[in-house]
N, C-alpha and C positions, 0 to 999 in steps of 0.2 A: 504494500500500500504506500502510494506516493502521495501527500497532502500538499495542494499547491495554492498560496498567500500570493498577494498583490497588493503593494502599499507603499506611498507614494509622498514621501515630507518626513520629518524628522522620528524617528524611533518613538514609539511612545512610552509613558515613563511607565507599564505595566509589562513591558518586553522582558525584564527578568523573570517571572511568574511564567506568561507564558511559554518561555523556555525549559523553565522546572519541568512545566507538564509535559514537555515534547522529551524531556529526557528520560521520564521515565516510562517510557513505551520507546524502548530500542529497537524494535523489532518493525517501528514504521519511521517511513521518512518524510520529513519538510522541504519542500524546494520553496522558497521564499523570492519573489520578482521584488526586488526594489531597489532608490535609491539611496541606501544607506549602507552601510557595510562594520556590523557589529561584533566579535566574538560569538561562536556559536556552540551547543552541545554537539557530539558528534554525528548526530542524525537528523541533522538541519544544516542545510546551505541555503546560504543567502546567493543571488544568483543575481547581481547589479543590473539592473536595467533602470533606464528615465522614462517618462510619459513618454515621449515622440516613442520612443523605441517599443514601447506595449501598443501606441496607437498604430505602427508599422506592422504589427506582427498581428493587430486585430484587422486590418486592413488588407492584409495577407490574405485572412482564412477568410473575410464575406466577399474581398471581391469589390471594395470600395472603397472609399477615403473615410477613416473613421479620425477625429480628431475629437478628445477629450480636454474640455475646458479646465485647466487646475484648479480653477474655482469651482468645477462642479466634480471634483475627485471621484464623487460617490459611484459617478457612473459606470466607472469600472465594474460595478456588481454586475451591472446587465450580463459585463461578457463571460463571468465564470465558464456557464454553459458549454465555453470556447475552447477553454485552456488545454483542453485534449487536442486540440489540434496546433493552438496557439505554441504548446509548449512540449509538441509531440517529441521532439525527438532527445526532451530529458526522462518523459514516460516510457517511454517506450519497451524498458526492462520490468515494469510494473503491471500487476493484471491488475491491480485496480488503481485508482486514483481518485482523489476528493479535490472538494475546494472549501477553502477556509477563512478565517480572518484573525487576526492576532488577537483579538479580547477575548478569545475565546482559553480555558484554562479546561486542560482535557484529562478524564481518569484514565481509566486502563481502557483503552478503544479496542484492545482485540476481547474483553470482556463482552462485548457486545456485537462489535463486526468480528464474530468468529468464522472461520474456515466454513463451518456449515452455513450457517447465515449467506455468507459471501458466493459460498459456492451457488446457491439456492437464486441468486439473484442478480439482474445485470443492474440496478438503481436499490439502493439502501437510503433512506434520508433517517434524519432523527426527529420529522414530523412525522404525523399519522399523514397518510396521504396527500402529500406536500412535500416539494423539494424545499430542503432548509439552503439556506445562503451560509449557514455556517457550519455545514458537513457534511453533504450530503457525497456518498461513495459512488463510483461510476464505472465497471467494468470497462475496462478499456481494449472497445476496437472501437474501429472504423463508425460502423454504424451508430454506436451510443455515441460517438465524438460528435457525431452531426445532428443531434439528438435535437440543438435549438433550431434547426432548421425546419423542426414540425410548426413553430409557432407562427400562425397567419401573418404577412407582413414585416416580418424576421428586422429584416432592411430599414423599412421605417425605423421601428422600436431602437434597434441599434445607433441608428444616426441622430435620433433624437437628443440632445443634447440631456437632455435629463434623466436621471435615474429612472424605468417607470418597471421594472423589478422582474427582467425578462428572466432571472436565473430562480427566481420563486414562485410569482402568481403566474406568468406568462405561460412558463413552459409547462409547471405545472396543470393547468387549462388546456395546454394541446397534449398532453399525453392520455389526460381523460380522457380527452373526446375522441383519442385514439383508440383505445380501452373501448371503448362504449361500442366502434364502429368495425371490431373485430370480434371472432369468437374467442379470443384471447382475455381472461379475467384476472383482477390482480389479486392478490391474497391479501384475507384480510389483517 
């Protein structure tokens, strides 16, 4: 399991906490996009990149000019959805992968995403029926990588300057109605 962060301006001053908790789950790793470059535990790499350089690489995968205002940071959550293809070829050794955020302070994750569980399932969230913005796990091929491009309108939503929560409500809402319009059911 590869957990992948994007964050963008000065470290926040809870970064030690959240490292605690990534140290004690060795057995997964952190790939971290950002501009800062801090001391890390051994199963977390900070992975330098700037805004231009994530807006190049989301502009890669849809195929259009994505440019993220600094003053609207937030909007990066749209592109979680993305990261598998955005940042494929650090996944690439991973069968699964997530997307995260550093406020988050995490227990024993394979306590819960265990081998069965994982095996059992290509989306894990830690919502009931909702992808969460702050873990949700992703089987990584091809097909799940392209997963937001179920959501109507993909294109707009992305270019919108504003956060409008394509990695939560959005995709969330096309995978239903994906669900709905197949003999495929999800478990409850």
């Amino acid at each position: 399991i590869a957990i992948v962060v994007t964050f963008f301006g000065a470290p926040p001053i809870w970064l030690p906490a959240f490292f605690r908790s990534c140290q004690t789950n060795p057995d997964v790793r952190w790939l971290i996009y950002a501009d800062f470059d801090v001391p890390t535990p051994p199963n977390v790499t900070i992975k330098r990149m700037d805004l231009r350089e994530f807006n190049a690489r989301a502009s890669a995968v849809v195929g259009t000019t994505i440019t993220i205002d600094p003053a609207l940071v937030r909007k990066i959550c749209d592109f979680k959805p993305l990261y598998g293809l955005m940042f494929a070829d650090d996944l690439r050794d991973f069968e699964f992968w997530a997307y995260s955020d550093l406020d988050v302070i995490w227990g024993n994750i394979r306590q819960f995403a265990t081998d069965e569980l994982l095996n059992g399932h290509i989306i894990v969230s830690p919502r009931q029926r909702k992808l969460g913005g702050h873990g949700t796990f992703w089987r990584n091929t091809e097909a799940n990588n392209r997963m937001f491009e179920l959501v109507p309108d993909v294109l707009a939503h992305l270019t919108n300057p504003h956060y409008v929560r394509v990695d939560e409500n959005l995709l969330t809402r096309a995978l239903r109605e994906l669900i709905a319009s197949t003999s495929f059911k999800a478990r409850p």
